[in-house]
C-alpha positions as CSV (number, residue, x, y, z in Angstrom):
1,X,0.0,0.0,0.0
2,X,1.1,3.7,-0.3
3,X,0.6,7.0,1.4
4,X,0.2,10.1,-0.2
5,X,2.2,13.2,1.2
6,X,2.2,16.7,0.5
7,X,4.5,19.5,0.4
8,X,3.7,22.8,-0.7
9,X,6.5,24.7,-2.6
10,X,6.8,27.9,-4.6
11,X,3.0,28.5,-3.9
12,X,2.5,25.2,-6.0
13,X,1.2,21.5,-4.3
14,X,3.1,18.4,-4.5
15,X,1.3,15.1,-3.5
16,X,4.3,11.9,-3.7
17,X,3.1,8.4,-2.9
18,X,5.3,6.7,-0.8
19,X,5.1,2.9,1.0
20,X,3.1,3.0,3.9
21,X,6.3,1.8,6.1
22,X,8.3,4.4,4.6
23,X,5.9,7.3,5.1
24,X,6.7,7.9,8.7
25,X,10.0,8.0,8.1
26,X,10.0,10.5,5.5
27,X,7.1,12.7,7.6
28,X,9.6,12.9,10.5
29,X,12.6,14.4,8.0
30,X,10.6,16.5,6.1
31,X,9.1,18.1,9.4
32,X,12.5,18.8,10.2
33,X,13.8,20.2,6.8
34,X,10.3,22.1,6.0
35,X,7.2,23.8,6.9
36,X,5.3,21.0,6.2
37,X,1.7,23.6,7.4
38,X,2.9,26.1,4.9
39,X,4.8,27.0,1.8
40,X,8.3,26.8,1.1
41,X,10.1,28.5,-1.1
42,X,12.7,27.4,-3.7
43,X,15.6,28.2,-1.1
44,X,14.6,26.2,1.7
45,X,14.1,23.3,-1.2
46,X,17.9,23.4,-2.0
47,X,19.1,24.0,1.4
48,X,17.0,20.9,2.2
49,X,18.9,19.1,-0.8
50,X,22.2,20.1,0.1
51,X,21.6,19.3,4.1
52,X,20.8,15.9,2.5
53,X,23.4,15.5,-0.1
54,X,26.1,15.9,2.8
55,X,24.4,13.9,5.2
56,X,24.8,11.2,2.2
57,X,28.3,12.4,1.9
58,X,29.0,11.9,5.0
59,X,27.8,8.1,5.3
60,X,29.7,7.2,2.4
61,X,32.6,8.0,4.3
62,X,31.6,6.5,6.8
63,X,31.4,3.5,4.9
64,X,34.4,3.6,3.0
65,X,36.2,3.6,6.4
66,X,34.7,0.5,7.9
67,X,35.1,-1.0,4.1
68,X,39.2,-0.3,4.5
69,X,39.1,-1.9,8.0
70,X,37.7,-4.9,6.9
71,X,40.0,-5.5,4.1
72,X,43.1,-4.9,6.5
């Protein structure tokens, strides 16, 4: 089953269906990275991405360092 969620951005409406199990998930980092009441404007989408993008960054180092451990 999915769940539909909505975002408001740039005045405009954006409904994504998402799996049910993933939907709280995602509700709980979007409430964090947007006004999920309200609008948002284009910059607080790309700060949003960016936040995310290093976060993602970050893991992948992460990885790469327990990855190099393992092979020692």
């Amino acid at each position: 089953m999915s769940k539909k969620i909505s975002l408001h951005i740039g005045g405009r409406k954006f409904d994504v269906d998402v799996d049910e199990n993933f939907a709280p998930f995602l509700e709980q980092k979007m409430a964090k990275d947007f006004n999920v009441d309200g609008n948002n404007d284009l910059k607080i989408l790309l700060q949003a991405y960016v936040r995310k993008t290093h976060e993602l960054y970050a893991q992948e180092q992460e990885i790469d360092k327990i990855l190099k451990k393992i092979d020692k």
